[in-house]
N, C-alpha and C positions, 0 to 999 in steps of 0.2 A: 508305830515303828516300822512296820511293811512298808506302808506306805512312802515313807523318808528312806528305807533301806534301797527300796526299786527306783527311786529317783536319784540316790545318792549315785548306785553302781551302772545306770543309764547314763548320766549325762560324763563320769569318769569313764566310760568308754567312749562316750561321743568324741571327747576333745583328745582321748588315747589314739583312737586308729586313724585323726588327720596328719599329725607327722608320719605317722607309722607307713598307709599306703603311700601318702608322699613323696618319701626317702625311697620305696620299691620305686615308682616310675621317675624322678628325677633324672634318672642317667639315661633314659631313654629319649628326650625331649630336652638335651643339654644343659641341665642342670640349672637353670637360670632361676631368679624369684620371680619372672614373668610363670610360670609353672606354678608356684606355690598359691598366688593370687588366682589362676584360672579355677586351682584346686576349692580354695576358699571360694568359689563363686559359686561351684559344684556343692560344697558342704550349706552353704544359705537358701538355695532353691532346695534342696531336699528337706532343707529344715524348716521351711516354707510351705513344701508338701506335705509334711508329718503336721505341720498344726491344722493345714486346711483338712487334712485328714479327722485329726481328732477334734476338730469344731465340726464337721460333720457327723461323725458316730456318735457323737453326745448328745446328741438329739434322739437318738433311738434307746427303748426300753433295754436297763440294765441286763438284762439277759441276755439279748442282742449283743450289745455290744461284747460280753464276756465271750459270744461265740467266737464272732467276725473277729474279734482281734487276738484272740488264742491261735487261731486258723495263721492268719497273716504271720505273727511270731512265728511258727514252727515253722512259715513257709520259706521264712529267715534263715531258719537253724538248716533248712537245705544247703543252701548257699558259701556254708563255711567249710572250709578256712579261706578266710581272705588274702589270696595272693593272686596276684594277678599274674595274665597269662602273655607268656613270651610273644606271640601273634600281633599282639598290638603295638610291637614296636613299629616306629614310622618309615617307610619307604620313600618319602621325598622329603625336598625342603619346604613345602610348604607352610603354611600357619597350620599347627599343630592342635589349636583348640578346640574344633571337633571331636577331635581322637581322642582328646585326653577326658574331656565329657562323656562318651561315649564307654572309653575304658574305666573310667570310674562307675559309671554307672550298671555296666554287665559284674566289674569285682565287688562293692561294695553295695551297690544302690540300697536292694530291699532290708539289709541287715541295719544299714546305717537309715532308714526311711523308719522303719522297729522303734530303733532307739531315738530317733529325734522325736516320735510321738508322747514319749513318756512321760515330760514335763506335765503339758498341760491336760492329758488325758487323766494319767494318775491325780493331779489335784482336782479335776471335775469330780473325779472319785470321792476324792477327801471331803467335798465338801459337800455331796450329797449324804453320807454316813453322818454326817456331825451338821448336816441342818438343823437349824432350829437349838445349835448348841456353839456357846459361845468360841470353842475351839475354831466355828468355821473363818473365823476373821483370822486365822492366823495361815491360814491357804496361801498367801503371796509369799510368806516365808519360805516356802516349800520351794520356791522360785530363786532365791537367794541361798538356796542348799545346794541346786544342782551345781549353779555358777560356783560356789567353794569348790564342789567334787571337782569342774571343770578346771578348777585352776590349780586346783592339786596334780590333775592327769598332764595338765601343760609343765607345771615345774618338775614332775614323776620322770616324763620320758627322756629329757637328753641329760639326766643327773645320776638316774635311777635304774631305767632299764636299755637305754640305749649302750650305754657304754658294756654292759655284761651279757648282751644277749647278742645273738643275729638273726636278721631279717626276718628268717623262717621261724623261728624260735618262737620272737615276737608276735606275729601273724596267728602261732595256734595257740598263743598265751590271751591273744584279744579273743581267739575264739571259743576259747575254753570261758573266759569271764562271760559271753554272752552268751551261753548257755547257763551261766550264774542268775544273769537276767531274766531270761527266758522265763527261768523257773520263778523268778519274782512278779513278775510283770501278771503270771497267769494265775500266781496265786492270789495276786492283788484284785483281779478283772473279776474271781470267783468270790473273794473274800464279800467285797462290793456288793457279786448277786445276792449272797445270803443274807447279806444285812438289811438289804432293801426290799427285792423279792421281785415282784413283777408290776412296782410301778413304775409308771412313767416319769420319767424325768421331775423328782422333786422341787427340779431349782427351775422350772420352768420358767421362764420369763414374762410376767403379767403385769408391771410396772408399767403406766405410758410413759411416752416420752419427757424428760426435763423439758420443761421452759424457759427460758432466760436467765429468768430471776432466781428459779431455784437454782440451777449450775452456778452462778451466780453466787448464789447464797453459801451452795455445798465448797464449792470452792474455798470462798473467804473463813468456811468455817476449816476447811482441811487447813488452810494455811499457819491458823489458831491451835491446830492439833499437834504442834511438832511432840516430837518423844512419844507418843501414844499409838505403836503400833497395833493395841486392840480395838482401835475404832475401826468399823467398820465403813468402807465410803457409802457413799447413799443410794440407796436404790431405786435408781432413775434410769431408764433406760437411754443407752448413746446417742446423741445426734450425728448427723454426717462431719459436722465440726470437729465433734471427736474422733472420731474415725480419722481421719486428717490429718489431727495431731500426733496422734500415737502415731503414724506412719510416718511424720517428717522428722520426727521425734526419734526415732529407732533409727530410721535411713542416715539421717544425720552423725548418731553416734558410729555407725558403722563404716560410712565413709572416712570419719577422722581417722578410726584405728587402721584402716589401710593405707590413707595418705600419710598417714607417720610414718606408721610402721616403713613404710617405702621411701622416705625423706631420709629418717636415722640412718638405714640400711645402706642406702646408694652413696647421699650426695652427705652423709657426714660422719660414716666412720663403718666399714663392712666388719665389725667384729662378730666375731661367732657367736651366737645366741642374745645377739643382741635383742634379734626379732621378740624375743619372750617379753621382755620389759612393756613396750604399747600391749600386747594384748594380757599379760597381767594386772596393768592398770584398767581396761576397758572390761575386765571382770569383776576387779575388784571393786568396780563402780557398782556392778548389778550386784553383788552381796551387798555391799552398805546399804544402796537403797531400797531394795527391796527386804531387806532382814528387818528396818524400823524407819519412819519419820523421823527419829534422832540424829542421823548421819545427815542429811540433806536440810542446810540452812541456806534459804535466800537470799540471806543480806550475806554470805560469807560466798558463796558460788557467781554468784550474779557477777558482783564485780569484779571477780577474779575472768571470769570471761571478755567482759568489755574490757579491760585491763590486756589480758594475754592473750588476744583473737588477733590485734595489731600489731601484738609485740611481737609474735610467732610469722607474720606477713613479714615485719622488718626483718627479722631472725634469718630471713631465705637468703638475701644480700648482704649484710652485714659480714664483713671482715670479706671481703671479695667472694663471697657466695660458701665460702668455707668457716663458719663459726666452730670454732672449737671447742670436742667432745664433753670436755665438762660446763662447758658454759652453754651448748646445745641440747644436753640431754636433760637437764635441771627444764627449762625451756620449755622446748617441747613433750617432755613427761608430763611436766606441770599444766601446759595448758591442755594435752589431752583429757589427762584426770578431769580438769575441770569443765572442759566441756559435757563429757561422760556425764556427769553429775548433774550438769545441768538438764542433760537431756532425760537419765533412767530418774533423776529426783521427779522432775515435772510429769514421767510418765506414771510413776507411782501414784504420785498425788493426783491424776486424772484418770486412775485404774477404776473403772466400774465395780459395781456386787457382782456375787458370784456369780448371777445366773448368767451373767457375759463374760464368762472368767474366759473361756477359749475363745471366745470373740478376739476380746484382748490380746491373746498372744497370738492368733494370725496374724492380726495389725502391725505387731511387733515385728513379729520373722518376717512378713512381707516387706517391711520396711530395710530389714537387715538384707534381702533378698536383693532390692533396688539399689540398695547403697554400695553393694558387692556389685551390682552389674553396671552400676555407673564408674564405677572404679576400676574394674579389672578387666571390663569389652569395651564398656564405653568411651573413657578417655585415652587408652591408645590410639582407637579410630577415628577419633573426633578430634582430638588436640595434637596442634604440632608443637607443645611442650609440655612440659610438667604445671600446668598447670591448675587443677584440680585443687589440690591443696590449700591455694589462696581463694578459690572458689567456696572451698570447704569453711574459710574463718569468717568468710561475709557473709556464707546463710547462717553459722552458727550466731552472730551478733546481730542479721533480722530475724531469725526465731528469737531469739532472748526478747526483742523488739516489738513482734506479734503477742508474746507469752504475757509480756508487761503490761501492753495495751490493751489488754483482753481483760486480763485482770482490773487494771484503774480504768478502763472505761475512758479516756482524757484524748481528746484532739488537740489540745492543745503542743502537745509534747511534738506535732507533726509539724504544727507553726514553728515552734524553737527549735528543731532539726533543720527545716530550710530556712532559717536564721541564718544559723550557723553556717552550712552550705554554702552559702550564697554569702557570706561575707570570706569563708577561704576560695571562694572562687576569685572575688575582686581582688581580695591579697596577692595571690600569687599569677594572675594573668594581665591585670591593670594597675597594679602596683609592680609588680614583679619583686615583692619582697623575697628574699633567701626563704628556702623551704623552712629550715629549723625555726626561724620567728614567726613563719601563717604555724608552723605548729604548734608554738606555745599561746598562741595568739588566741589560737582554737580551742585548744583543752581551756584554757582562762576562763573563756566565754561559757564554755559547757558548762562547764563546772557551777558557775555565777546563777543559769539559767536552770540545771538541774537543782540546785538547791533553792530555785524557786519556786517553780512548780511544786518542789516537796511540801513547803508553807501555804502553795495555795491551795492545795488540795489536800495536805494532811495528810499524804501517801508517799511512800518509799516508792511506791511502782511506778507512781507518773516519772520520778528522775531518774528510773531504771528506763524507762521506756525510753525518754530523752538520749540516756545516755550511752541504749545498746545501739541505737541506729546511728548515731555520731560515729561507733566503733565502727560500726559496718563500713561508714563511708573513709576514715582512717585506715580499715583495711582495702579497700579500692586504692584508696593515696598510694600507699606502701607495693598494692600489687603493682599498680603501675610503673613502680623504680624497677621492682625487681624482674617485668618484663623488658624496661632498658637496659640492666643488665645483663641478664640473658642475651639479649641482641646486640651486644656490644662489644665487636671485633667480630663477631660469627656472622660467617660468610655462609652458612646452612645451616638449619637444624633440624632434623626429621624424628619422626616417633614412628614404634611397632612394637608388634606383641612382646621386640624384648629389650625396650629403654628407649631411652631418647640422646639421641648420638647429635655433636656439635660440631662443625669443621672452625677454628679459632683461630685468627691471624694475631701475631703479635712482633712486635719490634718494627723501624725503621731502618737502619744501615744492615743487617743481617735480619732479615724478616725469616720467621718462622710460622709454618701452619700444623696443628694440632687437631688432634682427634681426640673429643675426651667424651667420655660417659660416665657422669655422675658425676665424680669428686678427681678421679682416673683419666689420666692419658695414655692413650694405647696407641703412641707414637708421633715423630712430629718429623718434619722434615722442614729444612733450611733451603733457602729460595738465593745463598750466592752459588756463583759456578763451585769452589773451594768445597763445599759440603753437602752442593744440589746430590750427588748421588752417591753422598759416602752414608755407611749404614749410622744408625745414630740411638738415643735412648736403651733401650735395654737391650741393644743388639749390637754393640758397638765390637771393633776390631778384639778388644783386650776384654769382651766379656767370656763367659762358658760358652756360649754359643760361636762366638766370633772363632776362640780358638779352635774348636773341635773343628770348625770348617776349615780352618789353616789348615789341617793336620789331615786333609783328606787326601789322598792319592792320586786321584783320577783328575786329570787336566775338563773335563768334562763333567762334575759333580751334580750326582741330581739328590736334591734338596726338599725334604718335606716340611710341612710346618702345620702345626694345628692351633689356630687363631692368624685371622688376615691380620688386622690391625690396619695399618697404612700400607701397607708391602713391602717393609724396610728389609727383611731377609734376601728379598727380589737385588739388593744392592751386590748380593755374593754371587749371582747367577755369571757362569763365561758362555763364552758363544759354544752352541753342540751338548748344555746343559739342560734340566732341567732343575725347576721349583715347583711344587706341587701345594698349594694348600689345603686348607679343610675347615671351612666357615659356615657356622650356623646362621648368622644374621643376614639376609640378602640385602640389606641396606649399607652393610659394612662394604661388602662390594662393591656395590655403586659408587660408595663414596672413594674407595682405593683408586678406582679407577677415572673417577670423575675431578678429582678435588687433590690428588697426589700422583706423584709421575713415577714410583718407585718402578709399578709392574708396564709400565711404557717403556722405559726407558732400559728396562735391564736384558743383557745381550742375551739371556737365555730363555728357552721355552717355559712359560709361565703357563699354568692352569690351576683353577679354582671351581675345589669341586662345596658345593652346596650341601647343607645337613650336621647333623650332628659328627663328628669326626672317629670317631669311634664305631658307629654304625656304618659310616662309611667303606671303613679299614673293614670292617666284616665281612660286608656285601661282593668288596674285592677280594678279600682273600679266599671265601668261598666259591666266587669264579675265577679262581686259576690266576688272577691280575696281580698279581705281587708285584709291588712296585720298586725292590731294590733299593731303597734308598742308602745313600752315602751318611749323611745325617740327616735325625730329626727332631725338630726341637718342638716341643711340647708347651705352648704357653697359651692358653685359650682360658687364662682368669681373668675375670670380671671385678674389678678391683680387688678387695682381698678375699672376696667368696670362693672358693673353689670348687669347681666341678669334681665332684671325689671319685666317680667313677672314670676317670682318665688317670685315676694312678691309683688302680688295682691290679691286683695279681695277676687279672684276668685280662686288663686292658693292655699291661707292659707285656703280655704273651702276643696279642694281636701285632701293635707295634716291633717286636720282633720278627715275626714272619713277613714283615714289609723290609726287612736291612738287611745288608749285603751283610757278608760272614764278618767285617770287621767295620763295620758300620757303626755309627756313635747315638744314641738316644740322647737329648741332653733335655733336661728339665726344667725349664726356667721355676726357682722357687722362692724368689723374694716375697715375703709376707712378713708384712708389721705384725702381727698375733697371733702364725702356727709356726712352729717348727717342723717344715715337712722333711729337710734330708734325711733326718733316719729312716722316716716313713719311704722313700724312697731308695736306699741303703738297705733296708731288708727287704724291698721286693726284689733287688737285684741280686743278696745273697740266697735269695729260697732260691734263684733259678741257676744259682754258680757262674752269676756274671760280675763282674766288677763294676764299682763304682766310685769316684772321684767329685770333691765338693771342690769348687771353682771362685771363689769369691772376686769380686773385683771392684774398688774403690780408686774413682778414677780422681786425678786431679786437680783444683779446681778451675786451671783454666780450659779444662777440657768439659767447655758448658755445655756440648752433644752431647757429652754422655751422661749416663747416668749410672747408681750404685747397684748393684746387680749380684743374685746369687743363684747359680748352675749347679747342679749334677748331673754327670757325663756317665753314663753307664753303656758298658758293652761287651763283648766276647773276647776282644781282640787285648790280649796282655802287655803285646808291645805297646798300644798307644798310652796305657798307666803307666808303662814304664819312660815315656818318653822325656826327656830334662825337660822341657818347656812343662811337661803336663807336672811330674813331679816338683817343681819348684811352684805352679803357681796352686797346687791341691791343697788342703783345708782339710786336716782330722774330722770323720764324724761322730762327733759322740753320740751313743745309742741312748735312746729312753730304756730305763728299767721298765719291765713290764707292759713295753709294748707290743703289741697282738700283731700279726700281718694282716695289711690291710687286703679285702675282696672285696667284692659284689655283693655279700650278704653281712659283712661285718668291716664297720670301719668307725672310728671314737675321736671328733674332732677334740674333745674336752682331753686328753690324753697328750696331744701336742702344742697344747696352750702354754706361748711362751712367758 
């Protein structure tokens, strides 16, 4: 029971303090999901370290280890409370993810290094006490205990303690538990000494190496074991083959759950807490299979992969690159799960005896390690699209491929794959048949030939083998449309640490070009004379924004704006004016001014300042730079994500000491899934400013614009009282029991419309 108790309350802290530090540095580093993903990159390398950690110390005399790692815990316990420190906010624009590696590592490192050791160090434990005692076979369960506590801390925090606590509260509530642990971890390391005493390592590793036949053998007999998570596997020591596997094996599933996770999120539907769904599937994958061989069947997994690896490639394009939420999320949930499954089932069933039990789970977290770093540094740098994802379905359906062939032993199934191959090559290049008939042409064939091989050999796995590498090449087919689409009308497309941005021409007799990222357009502009430099999309004459600038005074208006976009605001500028922006992305830039003529073209002094916009407004107002603005309109979201720290207490105070005394804030807050005007509506009344909701539903033959919703807050009485403003304002109704939002407290779950 210690032992389950120290691992239960380790691994529900491990998955507690990644939202939790997260949500503290977000607003420093613009709030983006590029952030969240560096974070997770930070959390797999330490998780990474803590195994290679405890595959080391498990090697030395129990005594020993109960030293050295009591030492290390306490040196933890210096460390708390975990909050990070103001100092590490960023000073320029550059790529941020040094900093954020480096601030994660000075706040959390050695506490969160503690608790990632706990897994496989405590089960090393468990299973020296109980050698020679049939409990020890039940050690991998221990492994499917933390993954529960894990996904109870994931569903706990934005349900449970996020919405009743703040920031700070949280931070000494994580480190009050980890002084819970503390006390468990050390009583576990001691408990261990005395039952053992001062031998060395029981579970010592004396086995030679498997050979062939017996892996081989152990294998086909594991396969025969389903439901029986008391067998033990066999104690054979790993080849480098295994080592291999278990690495591609783990990387693999690790990349799916971030290539999802980052699909659903961006390019099909930015709902708030969406992000939970992938990675409570990719846990719940590790409790099934790791809790029994009962959960994990080959004939029901297997094909659900060769099946949905293609379908999920198709899934990218289909319905114009926009497949709808519920016909997406079924989809893509589905085939993650199943991938998961296929990857943590096979890795079970290829899990060595004890006496490599932390061998194993280095391989493991290394692998999770790589899969995180090809995902979150590597395919920004390397790819100028999103395309990882479909990368991601064609290694999962040649592992299945590798797995099958490994298993049946069968060349054959290589012959009937470049059959097949080589007969949708003629089809559709010397034939030029319609894609949809080489494809039914093809599955016909598989099919025919998979179910041959099954008779000729007697085996499920020779027509699994056939028929995961056929998926594989189905999903190249399918990649390759959906890089035509991608490229089709896009006249640019670049990638960086924060998305992949598109420049999109569409129409003939009024041609329009577009800037979109993800699912999102963050403006377009019209290429006849008529509408070349009239403002358009969510900034049109009759939106909030549009009016507050009517309503300014000064023949001269200088004009702030936090998100570039295209530079459509740049369309209000007059001569002896200025525009000021405030943009995090230095490619948004580039493209404004390379790809759109807003900031060329407009008679006023334009400038574009770099960085996060809020830290920028700081930096100025601390040097005496008060910029005066006339209005400033505030719209720097990322399709529906918001950056939450530009509409706090603390941010609407900044933005204030930038505007003249009758100056206008306006908010752009169109969101399909929050309701933020109130949220905005009491930061304006905690400070005795006014505010005014602006709706504006334009016409339909007015196809520049678009449907749009303002709040205009400011000091100045007469502009709420003005007829134009009064007639076109919008009651707001207040949420019951909404908190004000700040910097250390704010509850998306609260304005869930």
């Amino acid at each position: 029971m210690l032992y389950a108790s120290t691992i239960f309350v380790s691994a529900f802290l491990l998955f507690l303090v990644q939202p939790l530090i997260a949500k503290h540095i977000l607003p420093w580093f613009g709030g983006t999901a590029a952030v969240w993903t560096i974070c997770l990159v930070f959390f797999q390398f330490l998780l990474l370290a803590g195994y290679i950690y405890a595959d080391r110390i498990s090697r030395l005399p129990v005594r020993r280890q109960a030293i050295v790692h009591t030492v290390l815990v306490l040196a933890a316990c210096l460390m708390l409370p975990v909050i990070p420190d103001a100092s590490w906010k960023p000073t320029g624009d550059g790529d941020p993810t040094l900093r954020i590696l480096s601030l994660l590592a000075v706040t959390i490192g050695l506490p969160y290094l503690v608790v990632c050791t706990t897994g496989p160090l405590v089960q090393s434990w468990f299973a020296r006490v109980h050698v020679n005692d049939p409990r020890q076979a039940r050690v991998y369960r221990l492994f499917a205990l933390s993954n529960l506590a894990s996904l109870i801390a994931l569903v706990a925090y934005p349900f449970a303690l996020e919405p009743y606590a703040s920031l700070r509260v949280q931070s000494w509530a994580w480190s009050a538990g980890f002084l819970l642990f503390a006390a468990l971890v050390i009583a576990s390391a001691w408990r261990t000494e005395r039952r053992i005493g001062a031998a060395i390592d029981p579970l010592a590793p004396t086995v030679p190496p498997a050979t062939d036949g017996a892996r081989a053998e152990s294998a086909q007999s594991a396969d025969g074991a389903e439901g029986n998570s008391e067998v033990p596997p066999a104690a054979t020591a790993p080849r480098l083959a295994d080592y291999a596997l278990w690495l591609c094996l783990a990387a693999l599933g690790t990349v799916m759950l971030l290539t999802i996770t980052t699909h659903i999120t961006q390019d099909v539907a930015s709902v708030p807490f969406l992000w939970i769904l992938p990675l409570a599937l990719y846990l719940l994958t590790f409790i099934l299979c790791f809790d029994s061989d009962f959960w994990y069947r080959r004939w029901i997994f297997w094909p659900a992969v060769i099946v949905l690896a293609p379908a999920m490639v198709w899934g990218l394009r289909a319905s114009g690159g926009v497949l709808q939420i519920e016909h997406a999320l079924p989809l893509f949930g589905g085939g993650l799960f199943a991938v998961c499954m296929f990857c943590h089932g096979e890795l079970v069933r290829a899990r060595p005896a004890p006496q490599w039990l932390t061998r194993f789970y280095l391989m493991v977290s290394l692998g999770g390690a790589l899969g995180g770093l090809l995902v979150g540094v590597g395919a920004p740098r390397l790819l100028d699209g999103p395309w990882e994802l479909p990368m991601a379905l064609i290694a999962a359906s040649l592992l299945l491929a590798y797995v099958s062939r490994r298993l049946a032993g069968s060349y054959l199934m290589i012959l009937a794959a470049s059959l097949v191959l080589g007969l949708i090559w003629y089809l559709e290049h010397k034939l030029i048949l319609p894609k949809n008939n080489v494809l039914m042409i093809a599955i016909g064939l598989s099919a025919v030939l998979a179910g041959a091989l099954i008779a000729m050999r007697r085996s499920i796995r020779a027509g699994g083998a056939l028929l995961a590498a056929l998926s594989a090449a189905f999903c190249f087919w399918f990649a390759r449309d959906y890089a035509s689409f991608m490229f089709d009308n896009t006249q640019m497309m670049t990638r960086n640490f924060y998305g992949t941005l598109r420049v999109k021409d569409y129409g003939t007799i009024s041609q329009s070009r577009y800037l979109v990222h993800g699912v999102i357009s963050h403006g377009r502009q019209y290429g006849d004379a008529d509408l070349r430099h009239r403002p358009t999309s969510y900034y049109s004459e009759s939106s909030g924004a549009g009016l507050a600038i009517a309503k300014v005074q000064s023949a001269r208006p200088h004009l702030g704006v936090i998100g570039l976009g295209v530079g459509t605001i740049a369309a209000y500028g007059q001569p002896g004016g200025k525009v000021r922006y405030y943009e995090i992305n230095p490619a948004v830039m580039d493209i404004a001014h390379d790809h759109f003529s807003y900031l060329k073209d407009s008679p006023a002094a334009v400038e574009v300042v770099l960085g996060d916009a809020r830290l920028s407004m700081e930096r100025e107002a601390a040097g005496g730079a008060l910029q005066q603005f006339d209005v400033l309109v505030v719209d720097a979201f990322s399709s529906d994500s918001i950056p939450v720290h530009l509409i706090t207490r603390e941010a609407l105070a900044i933005y204030m000491q930038h505007m003249k005394p009758d100056g206008v804030v306006a908010f752009h807050v169109s969101n399909r899934f929050l309701n933020l005007s109130p949220v905005v509506a009491q930061l304006a009344q905690d400070v005795g400013l006014h505010a005014v909701e602006i709706d504006d539903v334009p016409p339909p033959e007015n196809y520049w614009q678009d449907t749009t919703t303002y709040v205009l807050v400011t000091r100045n009485r007469a502009f709420v009282d003005d007829p134009d403003i009064v007639a076109r304002s919008v009651d707001i109704k207040p949420i019951p029991g909404l908190a004000l939002w700040t910097d250390d407290y704010n509850n998306l779950f609260r304005i869930l419309k």
